[in-house]
C-alpha positions as CSV (number, residue, x, y, z in Angstrom):
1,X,-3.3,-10.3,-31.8
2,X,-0.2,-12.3,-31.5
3,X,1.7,-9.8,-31.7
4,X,0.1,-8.4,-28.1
5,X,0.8,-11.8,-26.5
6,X,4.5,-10.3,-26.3
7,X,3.4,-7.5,-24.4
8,X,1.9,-9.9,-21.7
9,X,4.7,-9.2,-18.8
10,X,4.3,-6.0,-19.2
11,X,0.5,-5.8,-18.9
12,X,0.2,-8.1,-15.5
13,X,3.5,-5.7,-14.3
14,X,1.5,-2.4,-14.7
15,X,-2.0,-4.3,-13.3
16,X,0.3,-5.6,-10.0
17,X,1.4,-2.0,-9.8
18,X,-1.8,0.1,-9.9
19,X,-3.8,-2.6,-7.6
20,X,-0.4,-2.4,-5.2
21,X,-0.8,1.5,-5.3
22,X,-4.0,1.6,-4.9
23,X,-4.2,-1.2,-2.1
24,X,-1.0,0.6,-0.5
25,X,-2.7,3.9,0.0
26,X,-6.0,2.6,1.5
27,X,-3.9,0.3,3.4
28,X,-1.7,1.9,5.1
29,X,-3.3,5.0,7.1
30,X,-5.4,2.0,8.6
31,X,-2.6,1.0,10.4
32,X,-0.7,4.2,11.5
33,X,-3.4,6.4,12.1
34,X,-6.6,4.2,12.8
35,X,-9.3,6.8,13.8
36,X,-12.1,6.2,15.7
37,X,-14.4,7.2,12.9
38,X,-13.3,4.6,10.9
39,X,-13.4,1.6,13.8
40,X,-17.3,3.5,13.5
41,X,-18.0,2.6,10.4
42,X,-16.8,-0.8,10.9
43,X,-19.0,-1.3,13.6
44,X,-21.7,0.6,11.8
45,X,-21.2,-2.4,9.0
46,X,-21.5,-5.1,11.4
47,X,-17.7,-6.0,11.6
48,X,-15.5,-5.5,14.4
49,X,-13.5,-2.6,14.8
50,X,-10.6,-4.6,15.4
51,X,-11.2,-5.3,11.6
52,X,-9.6,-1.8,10.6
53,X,-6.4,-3.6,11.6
54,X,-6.8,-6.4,9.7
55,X,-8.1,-5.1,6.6
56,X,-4.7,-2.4,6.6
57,X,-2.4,-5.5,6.9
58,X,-3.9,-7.0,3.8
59,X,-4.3,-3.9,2.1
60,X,-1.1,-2.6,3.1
61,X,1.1,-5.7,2.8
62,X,-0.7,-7.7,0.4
63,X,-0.7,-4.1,-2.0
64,X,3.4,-4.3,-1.2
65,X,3.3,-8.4,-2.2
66,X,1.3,-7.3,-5.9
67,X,4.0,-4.9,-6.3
68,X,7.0,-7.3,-5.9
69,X,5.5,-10.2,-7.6
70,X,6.1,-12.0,-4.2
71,X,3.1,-14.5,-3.9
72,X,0.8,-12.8,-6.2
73,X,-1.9,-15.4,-6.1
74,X,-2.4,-15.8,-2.5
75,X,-2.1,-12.0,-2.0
76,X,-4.6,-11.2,-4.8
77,X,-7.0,-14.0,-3.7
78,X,-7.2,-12.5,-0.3
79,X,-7.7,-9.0,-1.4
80,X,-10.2,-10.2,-3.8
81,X,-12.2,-12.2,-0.9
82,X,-11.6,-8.8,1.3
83,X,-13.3,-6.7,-1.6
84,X,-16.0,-9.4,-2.0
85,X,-16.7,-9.1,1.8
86,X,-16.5,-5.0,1.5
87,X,-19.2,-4.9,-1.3
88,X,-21.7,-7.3,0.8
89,X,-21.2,-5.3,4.1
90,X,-20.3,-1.7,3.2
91,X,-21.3,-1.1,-0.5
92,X,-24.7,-3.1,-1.2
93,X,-27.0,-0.8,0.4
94,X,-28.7,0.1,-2.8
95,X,-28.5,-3.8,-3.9
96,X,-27.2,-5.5,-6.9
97,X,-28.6,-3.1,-9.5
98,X,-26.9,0.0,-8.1
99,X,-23.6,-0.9,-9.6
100,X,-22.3,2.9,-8.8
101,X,-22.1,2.2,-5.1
102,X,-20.3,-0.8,-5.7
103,X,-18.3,-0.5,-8.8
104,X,-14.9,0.4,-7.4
105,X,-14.2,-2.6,-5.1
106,X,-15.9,-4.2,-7.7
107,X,-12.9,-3.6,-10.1
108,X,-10.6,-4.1,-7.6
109,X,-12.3,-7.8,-6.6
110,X,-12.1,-8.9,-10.6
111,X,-8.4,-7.6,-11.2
112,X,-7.3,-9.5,-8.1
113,X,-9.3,-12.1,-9.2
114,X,-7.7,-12.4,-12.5
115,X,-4.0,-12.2,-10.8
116,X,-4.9,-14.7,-9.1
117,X,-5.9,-17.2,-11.4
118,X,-3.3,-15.7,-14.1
119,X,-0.2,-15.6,-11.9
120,X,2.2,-13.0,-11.7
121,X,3.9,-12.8,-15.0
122,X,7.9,-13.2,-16.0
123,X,8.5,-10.0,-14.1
124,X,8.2,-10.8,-10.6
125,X,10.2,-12.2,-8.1
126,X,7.2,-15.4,-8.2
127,X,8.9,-15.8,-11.4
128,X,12.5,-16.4,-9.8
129,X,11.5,-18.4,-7.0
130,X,9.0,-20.8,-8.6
131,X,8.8,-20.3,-12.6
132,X,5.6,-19.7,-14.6
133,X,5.0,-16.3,-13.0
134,X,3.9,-18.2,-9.7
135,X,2.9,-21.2,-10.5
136,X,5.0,-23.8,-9.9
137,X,6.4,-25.9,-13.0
138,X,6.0,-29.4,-13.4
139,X,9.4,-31.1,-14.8
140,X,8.5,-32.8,-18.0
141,X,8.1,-36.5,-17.5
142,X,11.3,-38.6,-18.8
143,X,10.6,-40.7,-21.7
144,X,11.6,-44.9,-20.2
145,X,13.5,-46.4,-22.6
């Protein structure tokens, strides 16, 4: 199994890239061509319809963020609280037992959950800017003499 430890950057690259795709393209025709069906269903939910804005910006810019490996943690840990929120008010209906209603954003929630708590990887710009794939590194403590 050591021998897949290697292959770790390029696991977390292809995992910021499908849940950027996928977040991308649900993202984005909220934003440029919110229908009034949609801003329904919110409502329908119990949300605002102004909420088919904000769901598009995070979808849509936090998708582009995974991508990049720009502030992978904060971007995943808001998409994984918007997927939490989107299973209790659009995808429970059937409650917790009827897992096939659910088990898309479900996925979604628990891959941005474990970005988020795994960081971005050596392949990612979070890996430039602040060093241990997003998190930030600690300088080693100099020994006194």
């Amino acid at each position: 199994m050591n021998s897949l430890d290697r292959l770790r950057p390029i696991g977390l690259l292809v995992l910021r890239i499908a849940l950027g795709a996928i977040f991308l393209t649900h993202g984005y025709p909220k934003l440029v061509r919110p229908n009034p069906e949609m801003q329904h269903m919110f409502t329908q939910h119990g949300l605002p319809a102004q909420f088919v804005y904000v769901a598009g910006i995070l979808e849509s810019f936090g998708g582009a963020l995974l991508v990049l490996g720009l502030f992978t943690r904060p971007a995943a840990l808001l998409l994984a609280i918007e997927m939490g929120v989107a299973i209790w008010k659009v995808h429970s209906s059937g409650g917790i037992l009827a897992v096939h209603l659910y088990e898309f954003p479900f996925a979604l929630a628990a891959a941005c959950v474990a970005l988020a708590t795994v960081g971005s990887g050596t392949l990612s710009i979070d890996e430039g800017l602040l060093g241990s794939g997003g998190r930030r590194s600690r300088a080693p403590k100099k020994p006194k003499d």
